[in-house]
N, C-alpha and C positions, 0 to 999 in steps of 0.2 A: 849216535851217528858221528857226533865232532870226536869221539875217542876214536874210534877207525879211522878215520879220514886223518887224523894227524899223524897216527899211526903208519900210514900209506905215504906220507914225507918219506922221500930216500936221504939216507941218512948221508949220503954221498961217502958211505966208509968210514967215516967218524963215528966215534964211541964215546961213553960217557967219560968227562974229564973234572973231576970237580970234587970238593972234600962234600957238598950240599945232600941233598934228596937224590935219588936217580943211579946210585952205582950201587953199593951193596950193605945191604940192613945191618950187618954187623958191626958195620964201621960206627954206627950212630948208636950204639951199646952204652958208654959212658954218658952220653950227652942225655939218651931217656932215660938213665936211670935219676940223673942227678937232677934232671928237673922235674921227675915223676916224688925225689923224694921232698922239693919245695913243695908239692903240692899238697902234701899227708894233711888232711883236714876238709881235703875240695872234693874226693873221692875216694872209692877202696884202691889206693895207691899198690895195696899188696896181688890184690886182684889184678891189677894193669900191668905191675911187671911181672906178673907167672904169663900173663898171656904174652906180653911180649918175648919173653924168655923159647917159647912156642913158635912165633913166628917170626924171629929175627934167626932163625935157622935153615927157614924154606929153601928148599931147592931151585935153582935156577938153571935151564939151559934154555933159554930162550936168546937170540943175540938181543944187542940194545934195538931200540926204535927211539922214532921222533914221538915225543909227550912238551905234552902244556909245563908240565911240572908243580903247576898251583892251583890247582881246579878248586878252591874254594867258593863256597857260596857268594861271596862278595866280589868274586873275578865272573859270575856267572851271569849275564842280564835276561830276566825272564820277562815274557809279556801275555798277557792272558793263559799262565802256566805253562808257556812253551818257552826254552832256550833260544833268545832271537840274538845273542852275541857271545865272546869271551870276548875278557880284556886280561891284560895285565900278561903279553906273553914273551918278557925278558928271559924267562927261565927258559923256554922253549928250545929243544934241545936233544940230542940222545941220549937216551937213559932206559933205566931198566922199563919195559913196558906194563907194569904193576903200578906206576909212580900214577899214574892218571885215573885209577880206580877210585881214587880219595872220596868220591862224591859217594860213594855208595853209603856210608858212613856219616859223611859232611854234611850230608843234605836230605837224603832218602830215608824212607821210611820203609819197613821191613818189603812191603810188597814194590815198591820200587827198586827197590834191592834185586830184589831176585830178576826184574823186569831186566835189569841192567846188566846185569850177570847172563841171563840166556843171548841178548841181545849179541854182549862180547866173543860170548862162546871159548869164552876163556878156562883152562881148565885151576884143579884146587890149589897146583905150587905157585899161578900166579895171582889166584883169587888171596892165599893165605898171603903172599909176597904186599896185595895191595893192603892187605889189613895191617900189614908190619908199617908200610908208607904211612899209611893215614894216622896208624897208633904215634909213630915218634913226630908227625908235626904236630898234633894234638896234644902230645905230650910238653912239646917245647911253648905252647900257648897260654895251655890251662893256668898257670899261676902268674907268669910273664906279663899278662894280661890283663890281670884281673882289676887291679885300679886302676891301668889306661887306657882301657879299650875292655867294658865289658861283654860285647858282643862278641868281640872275638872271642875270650874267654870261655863264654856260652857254648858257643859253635865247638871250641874243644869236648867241654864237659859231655856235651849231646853226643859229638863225635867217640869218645869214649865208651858211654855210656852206651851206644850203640856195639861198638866193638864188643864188650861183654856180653851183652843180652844175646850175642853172636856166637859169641863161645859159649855157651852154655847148653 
């Protein structure tokens, strides 16, 4: 529900402006590759860029909308397993409407997955579009991370780990 509803923000005519997350998958090409190849040790790095190879190609005609931009587990406050907050919403913004799927992957578990997915009613160029978002922040975490924050780290690795078991 907090993804439509931010979604439903009128963008007041603004589109996405920014080198960040939220314009177009191909632009972040170098940057996941090079921090996918720090990783080689943490997972099948060869595995995560064929897939990404896959989905930083996805078709887009969807215009921008308004997205969170960071839907990480750690921006998310749950209380008795329900969503009782976001925080952290600097990004917030127009961008491509894929950029806010992140959680499907971040956080969910294969049948919450799909739960999230009917819910959006989104179809496969923006479902495969959110898996490209979620791959290359994931990507820029996993080893970034690793000695300062290994949580975050985790959250990639699972994040990944997910995206594969996805592709498969």
């Amino acid at each position: 529900q907090f993804v439509l509803a931010v979604r439903q923000i009128d963008t007041g005519g603004r589109t996405f402006s920014g080198t960040s997350r939220g314009g177009v998958l191909t632009s972040h090409d170098r940057y996941v590759r090079a921090t996918m190849e720090r990783a080689r040790g943490m997972i099948d790095v060869d595995a995560v860029l064929a897939l990404w190879h896959q989905l930083k190609r996805t078709a887009r005609h969807e215009p921008d909308a308004m997205t969170h931009g960071d839907l990480m587990p750690n921006n998310l406050l749950a209380e008795a397993g329900r969503l009782v907050g976001v925080i952290d919403v600097g990004t917030t913004g127009p961008a491509d409407p894929a950029l806010d799927l992140q959680p499907a992957w971040n956080l969910f578990g294969a049948d919450a997955r799909a739960a999230f997915r009917a819910e959006l009613g989104d179809g496969q160029d923006v479902w495969d579009r959110g898996r490209g978002w979620a791959l290359a922040q994931a990507a820029g975490c996993l080893h970034y991370y690793r000695d300062t924050n290994p949580v975050m780290s985790q959250i990639a690795h699972r994040t990944l780990t997910a995206l594969l078991n996805d592709a498969s």
